[in-house]
N, C-alpha and C positions, 0 to 999 in steps of 0.2 A: 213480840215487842221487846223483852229482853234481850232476845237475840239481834235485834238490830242496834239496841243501842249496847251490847255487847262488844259490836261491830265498828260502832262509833268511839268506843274507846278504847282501841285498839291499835298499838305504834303499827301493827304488820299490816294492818288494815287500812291506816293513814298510807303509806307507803303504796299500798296497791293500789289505789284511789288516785294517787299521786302520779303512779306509772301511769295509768291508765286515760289520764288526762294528758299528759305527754304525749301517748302514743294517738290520742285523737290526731286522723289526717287531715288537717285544717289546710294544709296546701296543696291536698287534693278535694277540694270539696265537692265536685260533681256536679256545681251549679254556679249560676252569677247572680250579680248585685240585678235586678227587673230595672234598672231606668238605663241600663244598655246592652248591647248586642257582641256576640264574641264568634269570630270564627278562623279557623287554624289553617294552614296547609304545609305539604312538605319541601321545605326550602328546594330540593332536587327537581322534584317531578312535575311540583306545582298543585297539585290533585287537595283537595281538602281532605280534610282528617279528622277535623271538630268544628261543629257549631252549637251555636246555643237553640233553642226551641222557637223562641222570638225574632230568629235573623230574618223573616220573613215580613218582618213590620219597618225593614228596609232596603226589602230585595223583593223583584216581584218572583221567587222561587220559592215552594214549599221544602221542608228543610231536609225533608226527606231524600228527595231529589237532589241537589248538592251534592253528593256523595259524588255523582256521576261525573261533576264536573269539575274545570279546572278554578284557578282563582283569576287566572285573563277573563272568564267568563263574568265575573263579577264586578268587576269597574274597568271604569273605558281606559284606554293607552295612558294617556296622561298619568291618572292614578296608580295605575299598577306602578307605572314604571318607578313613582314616588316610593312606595311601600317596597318593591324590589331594589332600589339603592339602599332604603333604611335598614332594609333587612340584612344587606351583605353588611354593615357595621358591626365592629365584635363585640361595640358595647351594646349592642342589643343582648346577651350572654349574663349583662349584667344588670342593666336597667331595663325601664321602658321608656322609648324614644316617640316622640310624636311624628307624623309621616303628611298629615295634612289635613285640609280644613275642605272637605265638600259638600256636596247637595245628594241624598238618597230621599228617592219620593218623596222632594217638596222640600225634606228638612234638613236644614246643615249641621251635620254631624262633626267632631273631631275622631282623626284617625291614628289611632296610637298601637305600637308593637313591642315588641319582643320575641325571644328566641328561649325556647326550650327543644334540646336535643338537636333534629332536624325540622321542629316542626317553628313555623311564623307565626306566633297568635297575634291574632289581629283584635283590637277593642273598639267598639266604637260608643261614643256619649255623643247623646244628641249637646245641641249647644244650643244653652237656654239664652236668657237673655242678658247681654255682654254686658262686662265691666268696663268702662273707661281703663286701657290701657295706660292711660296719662295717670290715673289717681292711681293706679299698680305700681305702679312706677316710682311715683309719690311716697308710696310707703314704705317700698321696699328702700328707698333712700334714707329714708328715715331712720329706718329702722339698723341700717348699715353706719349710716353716723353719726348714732346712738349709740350703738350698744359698742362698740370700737372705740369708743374714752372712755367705757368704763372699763375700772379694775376687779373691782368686787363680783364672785359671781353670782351672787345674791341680786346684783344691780342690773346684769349682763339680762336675766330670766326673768328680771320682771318688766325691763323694757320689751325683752321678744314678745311676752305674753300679751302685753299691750299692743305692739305691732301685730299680732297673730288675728288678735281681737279686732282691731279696726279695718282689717281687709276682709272678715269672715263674717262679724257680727253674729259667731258664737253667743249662745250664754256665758257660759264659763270655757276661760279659758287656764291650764293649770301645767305646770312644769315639775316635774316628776324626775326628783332622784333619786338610785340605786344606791342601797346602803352594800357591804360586801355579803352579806349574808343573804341577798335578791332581796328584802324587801324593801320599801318605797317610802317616800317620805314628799308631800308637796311641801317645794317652800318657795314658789311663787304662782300666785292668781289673778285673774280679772272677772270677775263674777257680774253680771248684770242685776242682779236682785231677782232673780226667775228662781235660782235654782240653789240649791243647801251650797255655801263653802266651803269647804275639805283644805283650804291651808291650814297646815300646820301637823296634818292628821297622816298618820302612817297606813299602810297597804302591806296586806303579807306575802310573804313569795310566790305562794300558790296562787294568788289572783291573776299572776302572768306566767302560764307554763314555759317551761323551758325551753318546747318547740316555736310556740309565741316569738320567743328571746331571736332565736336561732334566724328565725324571718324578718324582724323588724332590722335583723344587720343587713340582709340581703335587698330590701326595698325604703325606699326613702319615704312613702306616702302612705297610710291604710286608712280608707275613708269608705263607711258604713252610712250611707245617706238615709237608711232607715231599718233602724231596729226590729220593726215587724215583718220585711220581707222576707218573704218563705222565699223568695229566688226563682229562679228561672234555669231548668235543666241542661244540662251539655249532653249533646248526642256525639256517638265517635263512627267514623264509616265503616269500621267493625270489629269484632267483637276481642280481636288480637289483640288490638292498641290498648295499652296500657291507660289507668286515669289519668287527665292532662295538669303537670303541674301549674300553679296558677301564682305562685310565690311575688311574682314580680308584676301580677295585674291589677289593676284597682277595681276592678271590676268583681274580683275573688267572692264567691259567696263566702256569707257569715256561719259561723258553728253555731247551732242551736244552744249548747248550753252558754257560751259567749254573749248570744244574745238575749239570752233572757238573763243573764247577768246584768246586762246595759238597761234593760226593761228595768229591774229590777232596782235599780238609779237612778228611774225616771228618766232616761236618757234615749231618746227617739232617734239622735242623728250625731254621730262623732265621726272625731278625726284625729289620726293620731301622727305625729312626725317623729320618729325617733332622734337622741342624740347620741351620735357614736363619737367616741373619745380612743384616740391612738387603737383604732379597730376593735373595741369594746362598747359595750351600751353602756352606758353611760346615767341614761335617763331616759324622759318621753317630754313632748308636749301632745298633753292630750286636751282637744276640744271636745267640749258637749253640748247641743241643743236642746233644747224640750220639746220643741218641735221637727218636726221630717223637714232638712234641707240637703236642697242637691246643690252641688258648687257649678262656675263656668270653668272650663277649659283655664281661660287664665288665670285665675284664683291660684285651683288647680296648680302648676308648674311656677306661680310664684308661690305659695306655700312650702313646695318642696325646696325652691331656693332658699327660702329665711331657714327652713331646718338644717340646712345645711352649713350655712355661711352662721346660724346663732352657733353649732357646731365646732365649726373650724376657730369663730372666737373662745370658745369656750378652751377649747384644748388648748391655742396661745397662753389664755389667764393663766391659767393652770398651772403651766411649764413655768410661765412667766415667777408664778408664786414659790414655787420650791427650786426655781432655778440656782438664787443665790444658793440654797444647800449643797445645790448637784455640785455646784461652782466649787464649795468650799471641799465637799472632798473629793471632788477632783484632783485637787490641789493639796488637800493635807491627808488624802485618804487613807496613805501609807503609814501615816503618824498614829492612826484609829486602830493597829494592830500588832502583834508580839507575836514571835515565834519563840522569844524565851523566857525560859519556866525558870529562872534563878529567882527566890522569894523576894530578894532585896528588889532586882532589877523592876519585875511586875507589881512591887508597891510601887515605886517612883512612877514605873507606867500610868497604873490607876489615878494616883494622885494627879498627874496630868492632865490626863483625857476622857475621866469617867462623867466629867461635869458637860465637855464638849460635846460627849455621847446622847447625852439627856437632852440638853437643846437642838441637835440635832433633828431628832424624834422625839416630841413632848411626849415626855409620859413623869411617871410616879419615884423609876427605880430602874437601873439599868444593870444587869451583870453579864460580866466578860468569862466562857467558861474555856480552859484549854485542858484539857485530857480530864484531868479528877482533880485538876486547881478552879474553884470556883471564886471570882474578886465580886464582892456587891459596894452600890453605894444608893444610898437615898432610900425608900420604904422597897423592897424586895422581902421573899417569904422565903422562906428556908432553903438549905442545901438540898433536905429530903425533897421538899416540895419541886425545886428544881430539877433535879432528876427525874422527878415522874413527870416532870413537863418534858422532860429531853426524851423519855420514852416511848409517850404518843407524838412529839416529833421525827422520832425514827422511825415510825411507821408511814412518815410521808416521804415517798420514792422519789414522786418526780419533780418536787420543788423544792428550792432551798427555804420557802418564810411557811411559817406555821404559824398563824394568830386568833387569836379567841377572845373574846370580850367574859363569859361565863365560863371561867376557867372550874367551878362550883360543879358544871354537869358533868367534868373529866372525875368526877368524885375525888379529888386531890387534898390533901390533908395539909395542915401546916400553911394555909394560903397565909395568915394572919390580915391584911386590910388589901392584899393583891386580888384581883380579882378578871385581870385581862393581862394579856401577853403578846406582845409579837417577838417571834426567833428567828433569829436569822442564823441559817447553815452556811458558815463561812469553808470550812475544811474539813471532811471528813475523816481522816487519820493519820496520824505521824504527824503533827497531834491532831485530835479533833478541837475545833475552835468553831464556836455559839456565839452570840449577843443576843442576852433578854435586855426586851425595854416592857414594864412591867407598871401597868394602870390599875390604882385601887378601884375598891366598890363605890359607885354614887347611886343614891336611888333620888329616883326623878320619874315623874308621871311621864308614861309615854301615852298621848292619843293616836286613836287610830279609828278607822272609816269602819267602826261595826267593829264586835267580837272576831276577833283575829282566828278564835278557832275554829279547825276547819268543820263542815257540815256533811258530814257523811250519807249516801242512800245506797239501800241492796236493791235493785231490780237486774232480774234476767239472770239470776246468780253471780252478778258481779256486782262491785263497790267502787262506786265512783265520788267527785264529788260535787254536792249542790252546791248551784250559783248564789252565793248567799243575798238572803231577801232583806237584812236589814244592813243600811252604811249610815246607821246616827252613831254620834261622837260616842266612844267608848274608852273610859279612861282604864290604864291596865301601870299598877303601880311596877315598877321595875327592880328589884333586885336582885342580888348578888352579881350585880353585872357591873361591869367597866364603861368607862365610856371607849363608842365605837372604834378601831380603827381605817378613818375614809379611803376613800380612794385614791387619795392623793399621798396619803403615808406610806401607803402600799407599796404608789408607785416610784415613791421615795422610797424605800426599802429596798425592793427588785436592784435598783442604781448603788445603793451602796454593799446590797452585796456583791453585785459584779464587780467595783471599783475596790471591797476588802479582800476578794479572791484575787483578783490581780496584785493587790499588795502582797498579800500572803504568799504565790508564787515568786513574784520578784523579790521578797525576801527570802524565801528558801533559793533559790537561784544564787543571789549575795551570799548565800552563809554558804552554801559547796560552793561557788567561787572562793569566798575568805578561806578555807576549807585546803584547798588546791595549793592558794596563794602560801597559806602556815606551811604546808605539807612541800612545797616546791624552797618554801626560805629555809627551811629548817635541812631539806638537800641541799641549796647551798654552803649551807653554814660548814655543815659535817663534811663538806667535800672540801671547801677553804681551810678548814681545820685538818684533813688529811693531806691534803697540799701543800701545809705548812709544816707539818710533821714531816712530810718526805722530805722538803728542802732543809730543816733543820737538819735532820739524820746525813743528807750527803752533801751537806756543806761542811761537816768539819771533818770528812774524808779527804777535802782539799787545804784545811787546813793546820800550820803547826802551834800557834798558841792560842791562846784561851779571848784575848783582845781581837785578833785576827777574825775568828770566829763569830763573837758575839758583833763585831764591825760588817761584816760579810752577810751574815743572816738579816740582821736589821734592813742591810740595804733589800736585798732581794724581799722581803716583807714590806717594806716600803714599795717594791714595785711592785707587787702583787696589790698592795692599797690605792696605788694609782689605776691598775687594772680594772679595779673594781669601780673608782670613780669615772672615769670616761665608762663602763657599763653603764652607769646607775644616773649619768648625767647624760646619756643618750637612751634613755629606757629600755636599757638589753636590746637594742637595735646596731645599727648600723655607726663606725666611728670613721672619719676622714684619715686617708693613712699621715697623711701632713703631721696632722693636729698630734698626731699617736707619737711620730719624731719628736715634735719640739716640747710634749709632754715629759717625755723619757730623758732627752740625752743633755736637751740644754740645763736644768736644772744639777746637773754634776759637771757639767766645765767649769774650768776656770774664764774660758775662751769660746762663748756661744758661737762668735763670729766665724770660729773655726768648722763651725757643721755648715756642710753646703747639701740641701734638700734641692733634689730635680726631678719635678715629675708633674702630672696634672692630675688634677681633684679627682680623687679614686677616693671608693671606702670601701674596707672589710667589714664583714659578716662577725657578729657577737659572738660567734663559738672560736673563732682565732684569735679574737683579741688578748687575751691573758694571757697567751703562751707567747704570741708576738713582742707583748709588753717583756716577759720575760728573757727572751732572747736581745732583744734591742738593748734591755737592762745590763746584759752577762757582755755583749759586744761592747756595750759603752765603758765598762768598768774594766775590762781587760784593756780596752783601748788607751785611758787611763796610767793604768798601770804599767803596760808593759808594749803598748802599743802608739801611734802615731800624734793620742793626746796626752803624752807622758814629756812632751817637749811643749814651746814657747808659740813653732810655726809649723807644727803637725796638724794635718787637718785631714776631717773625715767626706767622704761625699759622698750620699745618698741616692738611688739614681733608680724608679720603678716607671713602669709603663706597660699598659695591659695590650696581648696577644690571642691568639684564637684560643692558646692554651689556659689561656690564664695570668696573672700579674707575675711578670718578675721582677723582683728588687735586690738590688745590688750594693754590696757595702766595701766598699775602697779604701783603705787608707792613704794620706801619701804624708810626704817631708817626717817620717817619722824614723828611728833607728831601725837597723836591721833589726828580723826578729825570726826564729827557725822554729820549725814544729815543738810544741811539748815533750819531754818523755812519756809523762803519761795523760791517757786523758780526764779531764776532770768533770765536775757536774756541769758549769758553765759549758762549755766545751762538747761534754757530750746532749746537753740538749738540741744546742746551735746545730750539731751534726744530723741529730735523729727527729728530735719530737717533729718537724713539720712532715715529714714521711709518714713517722709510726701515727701521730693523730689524726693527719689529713688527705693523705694519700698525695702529699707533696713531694719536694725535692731539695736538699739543700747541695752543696757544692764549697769547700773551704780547703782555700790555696795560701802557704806562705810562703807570700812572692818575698824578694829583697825590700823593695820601697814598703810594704805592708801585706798588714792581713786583709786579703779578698773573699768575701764571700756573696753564694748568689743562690734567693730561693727562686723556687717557682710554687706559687700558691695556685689552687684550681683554679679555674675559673667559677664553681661553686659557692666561692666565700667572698665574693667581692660582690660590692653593691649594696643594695636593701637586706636587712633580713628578712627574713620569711619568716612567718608565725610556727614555732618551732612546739606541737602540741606532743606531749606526751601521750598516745596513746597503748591500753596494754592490749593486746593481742590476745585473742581468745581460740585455744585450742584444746586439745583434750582433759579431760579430767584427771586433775594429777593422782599418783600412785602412792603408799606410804614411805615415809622412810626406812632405807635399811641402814644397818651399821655399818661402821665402815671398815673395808678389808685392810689386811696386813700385806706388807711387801718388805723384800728386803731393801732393794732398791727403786724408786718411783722415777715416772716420769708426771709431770705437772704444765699445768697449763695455765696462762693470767689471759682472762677478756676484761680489760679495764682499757674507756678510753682516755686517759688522762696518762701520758708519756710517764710522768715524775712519779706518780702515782705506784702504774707499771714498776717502775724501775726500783722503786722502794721494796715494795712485795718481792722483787725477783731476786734482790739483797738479802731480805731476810730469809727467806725458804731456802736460800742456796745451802751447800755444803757436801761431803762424801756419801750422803745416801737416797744422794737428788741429782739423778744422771740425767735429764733432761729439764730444763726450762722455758718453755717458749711464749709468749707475751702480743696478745692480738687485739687490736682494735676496734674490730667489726665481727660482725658475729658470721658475714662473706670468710672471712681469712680463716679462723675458726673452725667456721662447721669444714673448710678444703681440708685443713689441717689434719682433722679428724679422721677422714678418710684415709689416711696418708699416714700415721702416727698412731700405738698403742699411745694413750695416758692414762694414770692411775687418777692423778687427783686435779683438781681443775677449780679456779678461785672465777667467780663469776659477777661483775658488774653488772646490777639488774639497770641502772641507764644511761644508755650508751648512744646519746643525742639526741637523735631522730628514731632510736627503733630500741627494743629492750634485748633482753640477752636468752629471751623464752624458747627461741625453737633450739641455739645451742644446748638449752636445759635439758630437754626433752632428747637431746640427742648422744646429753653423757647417759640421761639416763638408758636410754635404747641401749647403747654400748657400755652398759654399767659401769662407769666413770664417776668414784666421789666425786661431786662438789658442792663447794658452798657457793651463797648467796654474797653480795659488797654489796651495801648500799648506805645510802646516808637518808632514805624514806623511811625508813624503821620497818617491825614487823609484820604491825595491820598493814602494809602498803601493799605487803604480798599476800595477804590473807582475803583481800579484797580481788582478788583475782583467781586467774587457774592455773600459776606457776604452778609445773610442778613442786611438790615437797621436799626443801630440805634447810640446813643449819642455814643463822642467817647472822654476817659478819657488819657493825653496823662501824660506820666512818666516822673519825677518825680509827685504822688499826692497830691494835697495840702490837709491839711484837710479840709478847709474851704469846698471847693468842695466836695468832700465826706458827712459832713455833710447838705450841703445843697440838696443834692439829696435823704438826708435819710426824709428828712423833706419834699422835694414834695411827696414824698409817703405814709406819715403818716397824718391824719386827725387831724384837729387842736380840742383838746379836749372841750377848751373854745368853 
């Protein structure tokens, strides 16, 4: 006797009692319901494969014999051919389908099927005495526009139960919801005065095993017309076949212990309809008799209609009731979350949104945790306490919400008046980000149907568990617990974590966008800052005073400021070459009238435009000065038109004075000549005729039109190697990959001199790597972005041929650290010269 009640208090023991009730095959029972007949065949062959013991109280064959024969054998043409259409339907797979209403020896049966595997089970119920179709009808209308105004579903369940009640004439009739923890709670009844009332009164989880659960998703009906049947056997035609599933038949015999649980309820005849909710149970409507009733046919299939249609309203309410929430962060969901950890920023956050948080999901106390900042507001328990909540939440793999109402049994210290949880895994790392929303303790009498605890018995050397014999009201006081979180908070939860993970992504996505955007402004800046430093340094190579000079630079700064507005006022896109003209030339005439533009609506490509701007700048100021708009009735004329090659445009003067080549040539001058070559792989062409100066490019055809999304991608190639120092020469040869003409032309000024025998200046890393092949060089200055493509495989290829060089760029150092440039110095934009020269001088051998 101690040992059994050893056994009874026992957690490992509960558990085994528990499996072992699960694992009852209740969907193979091996027998059926005695007030009807079951028999099976192979959809292929036809041959039967199961019947019941009693098919002969409908067939004049003993059941023995069946085996032999086919299922044509067993009803006339007619019939089969019914049950063979029904059968070829796939939703027979998933329900059971009725096939027809006939006559076997005298009595009119209903003929209903299904499909498991290969095989047809066939069901048959005799059909007792009909219901007015018309009053089925009646009720199920009723019952449809009824429960469909209501909102409440409190209101929804006690109208069905009333409709359930008036077409069955149950005793009680009771609706049955799932708390998340499985157990049960009725909270709506129709009781006739026959039998005890259980509104209000709880069911523990084990009342309904899990296998139970599992079947009540897969059939709409379970109807037990009498609790004492021992059943009626299934025979198989032999001994291979497997036991026949019975899942989806009404007919299913009952589990012995199941039923003397219902006995044990006083309950002689039930019926049960489940409610599934977004393909979860939901709940039950369970009917009970006290007396043995069999239902008709009709009843029957209008039954399973109201469970379904009280069902599908139910899930409406539902959705209906938390939808404004879904709504709201749908729409603000993005606002409910932080990627940044600044202390300042994440008060202001809180201070926003921690109250929003709370009505969201009612609870007590809500905290926002991102890596080892934890923000609380309203009753919440400590940071410690927090933690050891986040550590039995990381022990949950495969779902983001972890919630508990008796946070007490996690043995947790520091709860202070917390006593329930739900967490929501928003982002696992870089950073980790949580949401607790955090329910004190309330203690409140919970009733329930009989001592909730379970009843253990050992027979056969196993521990299973007894159907418990007493369901009077049992009060069981409640503490340290929370109140619950429903099903509906839940499924409020599952939605906002999906909708704060999406936010959380599209905010890291914006911050490496913003990221890119800093990283690519701040190359601008430093390359505009270097562009301006060139044109500084070799503009006053052109000129002789101090006025001159500072008059000269300002301009060309000034056109590089309009360069950058037609950029930035066409969003680094494409510019009309028109617009580019009368941007430029007319704002420095005296005489706009005097530019004559001829050409049709062309645009260039954003990576020409600066230098255009600046070339158009250098023509128009010469032209000015010393050319054709340096008179009253000089005039300029404009003249582009695109070819298979590409745009050329044409620049003319005329009525101006003569004018003869320069002696030498100057910055102006030499850009006009070179840069659309050396940057573009262009052409220019400059004649000084008598009536003026002509000149004519030809642009690709590459740079004209739209631009193309111009992505900086870096190139991923081998693992770079360390630095070496750098070697000594008497004399160097040197090499510039920079695509920026002005740029180029800076650098190859300052490195110049007696112990710099070669210079040579490339554009592309095509020219470059020919070059290489072709040329020793000692030292090599390297633009790591050179448009469309970086300077990586050139890198890799001074290195091959051990060729100093450094790095040019205006991204800074991490830009290259984040990649797999090879390794070396790195020169950052604007360059000084001092720098420059002194790296030309670690390379060169001190001749003293």
């Amino acid at each position: 006797m101690n040992f059994k009640k050893e056994i009874q208090n026992s957690k490992a023991s509960e558990a085994k009692a528990l499996e072992e009730c699960n694992n009852e095959p209740i969907e193979f029972p091996g027998i059926i319901q005695s007030y009807g007949a079951l028999v099976a065949f192979n959809f292929n062959s036809l041959a039967i494969t199961y019947a019941s013991e009693n098919l002969n109280d409908y067939f004049d064959f003993e059941v023995d014999n069946l085996f032999n024969l086919s299922i044509r054998d067993l009803f006339d043409r007619e019939s089969f051919h019914a049950i063979s259409n029904i059968a070829s339907h796939k939703s027979t797979y998933q329900q059971r389908e009725q096939a027809k209403i006939i006559v076997l020896k005298e009595q009119k049966v209903d003929i209903s099927l299904f499909r498991v595997d290969e095989n047809v089970v066939i069901e048959i119920t005799p059909i007792i005495e009909s219901v007015e179709v018309f009053k089925i009808n009646a009720h199920l209308k009723w019952t449809l526009d009824t429960i469909k105004k209501l909102e409440n579903v409190n209101a929804i369940l006690n109208q069905s139960v009333i409709a359930l009640r008036n077409i069955t004439q149950f005793d009680r009739v009771k609706a049955y919801k799932f708390h998340p923890d499985n157990s049960g709670e009725v909270i709506a009844e129709f009781n006739s005065g026959r039998m005890d009332s259980y509104l209000g009164l709880h069911f523990p989880a084990f009342d309904i095993p899990p296998k139970a659960r599992e079947i009540f998703l897969k059939t709409p009906i379970r109807h037990i017309h009498n609790t004492s049947d021992a059943g009626v056997k299934l025979k198989s035609a032999n001994k291979t076949l497997k036991p026949l599933n019975l899942t989806l038949g009404i007919l299913r015999g009952n589990s012995p212990i199941h039923g003397q649980y219902l006995k044990n309820m006083q309950v002689s005849s039930t019926l049960t309809l489940p409610i599934i909710i977004k393909g979860k149970l939901w709940g039950l409507f369970a009917l009970h008799n006290q007396d043995v009733k069999q239902l008709s046919s009709e009843v029957t299939y209008s039954l399973e209609l109201i469970g379904q249609i009280a069902g599908t309203i139910l899930e409406q309410k539902i959705e209906q009731k938390v939808e404004k929430k879904i709504n709201k962060l749908h729409l603000e969901g993005e606002e409910f979350i932080t990627l940044n950890q600044n202390p300042i920023y994440l008060q202001m956050f809180w201070e926003d949104y921690a109250d929003k948080l709370k009505s969201l999901i009612k609870c007590d106390g809500v905290a926002y945790q991102i890596d080892k900042k934890v923000l609380l507001h309203g009753d919440c328990p400590t940071k410690n306490a927090i933690d050891a909540i986040a550590t039995n939440f990381s022990d949950v793999k495969t779902n983001n919400i972890f919630y508990s109402n008796n946070l007490s049994e996690l043995q947790i210290k520091n709860l202070d008046h917390c006593r329930g949880v739900l967490a929501l895994r928003i982002h696992v790392n870089n950073p980790k980000i949580c949401i607790y929303f955090f329910r004190n303790e309330i203690k409140k009498n919970i009733l329930w149907a009989g001592n909730p605890k379970k009843d253990l018995v050992f027979e056969k050397e196993k521990v299973r568990l007894h159907p418990r014999s007493s369901f009077n009201e049992f009060c069981d006081l409640s503490k340290e617990q929370s109140k619950i979180w429903d099903s509906e908070t839940l499924t409020l939860a599952e939605i906002a974590v999906t909708t704060f993970q999406k936010a959380v992504h599209a905010e890291k996505a914006t911050t490496e966008r913003f990221k890119i955007v800093i990283r690519e402004l701040n190359h601008r800046i430093r390359n505009i800052l270097a562009l301006v430093r060139s044109i500084s340094k070799q503009t006053i190579n052109d000129i002789d005073s101090i006025d001159d000079y500072a008059n000269s630079l300002e301009h060309r700064i000034l056109a590089l400021a309009k360069a950058n507005s037609l950029l930035t006022e066409n969003s680094y896109t494409s510019v009309e070459l028109k617009n580019l003209f009368e941007r430029i030339i007319k704002p420095l005439c005296n005489n706009p009238e005097n530019i004559i533009l001829e050409g049709s609506g062309v645009k260039i490509t954003s990576e020409i435009i600066s230098m255009m701007v600046l070339i158009v700048h250098e023509l128009t100021t010469n032209a000015i000065k010393y050319g054709s708009l340096s008179t009253q009735k000089g005039k300029v004329r404009i003249m582009w038109k695109t070819n298979s090659e590409g745009l050329t445009i044409e620049w003319k003067e005329l009525d101006g004075p003569q004018i003869k080549a320069p002696n030498k040539t100057g910055f102006g001058t030499t850009i006009i000549e070179n840069a659309i070559n050396y940057e573009f792989a262009g052409s220019s062409k400059v004649e000084f005729q008598k009536d003026g100066l002509y000149v004519k490019f030809q642009i690709p055809k590459n740079l004209i039109g739209e631009s193309k999304d111009s992505i900086f991608v870096l190139e991923q190639v081998q693992q770079a190697i360390p630095i070496k120092k750098p070697k000594k020469y008497k004399v160097i040869n040197a090499f510039i990959l920079e695509d920026d003409f002005i740029i180029a032309q800076d650098i190859k000024q300052v490195i110049s001199g007696p112990k710099v025998n070669k210079i040579d200046a490339f554009s592309n890393q095509k020219q470059a790597l020919k070059s290489l092949e072709d040329t020793h060089y000692d030292l090599a200055f390297l633009d790591v972005n050179l448009k469309k493509e970086t300077c990586m495989k050139v890198a890799f290829e001074c290195e091959k041929r051990g060729v100093s060089f450094y790095y040019i760029t205006g991204y800074g150092n991490s830009f290259l650290e984040e990649s797999t440039f090879p390794k070396a110095p790195v020169i950052l934009k604007p360059i000084r010269t001092d720098k420059l020269k002194g790296i030309i001088d670690k390379h060169i051998l001190n001749s003293n």
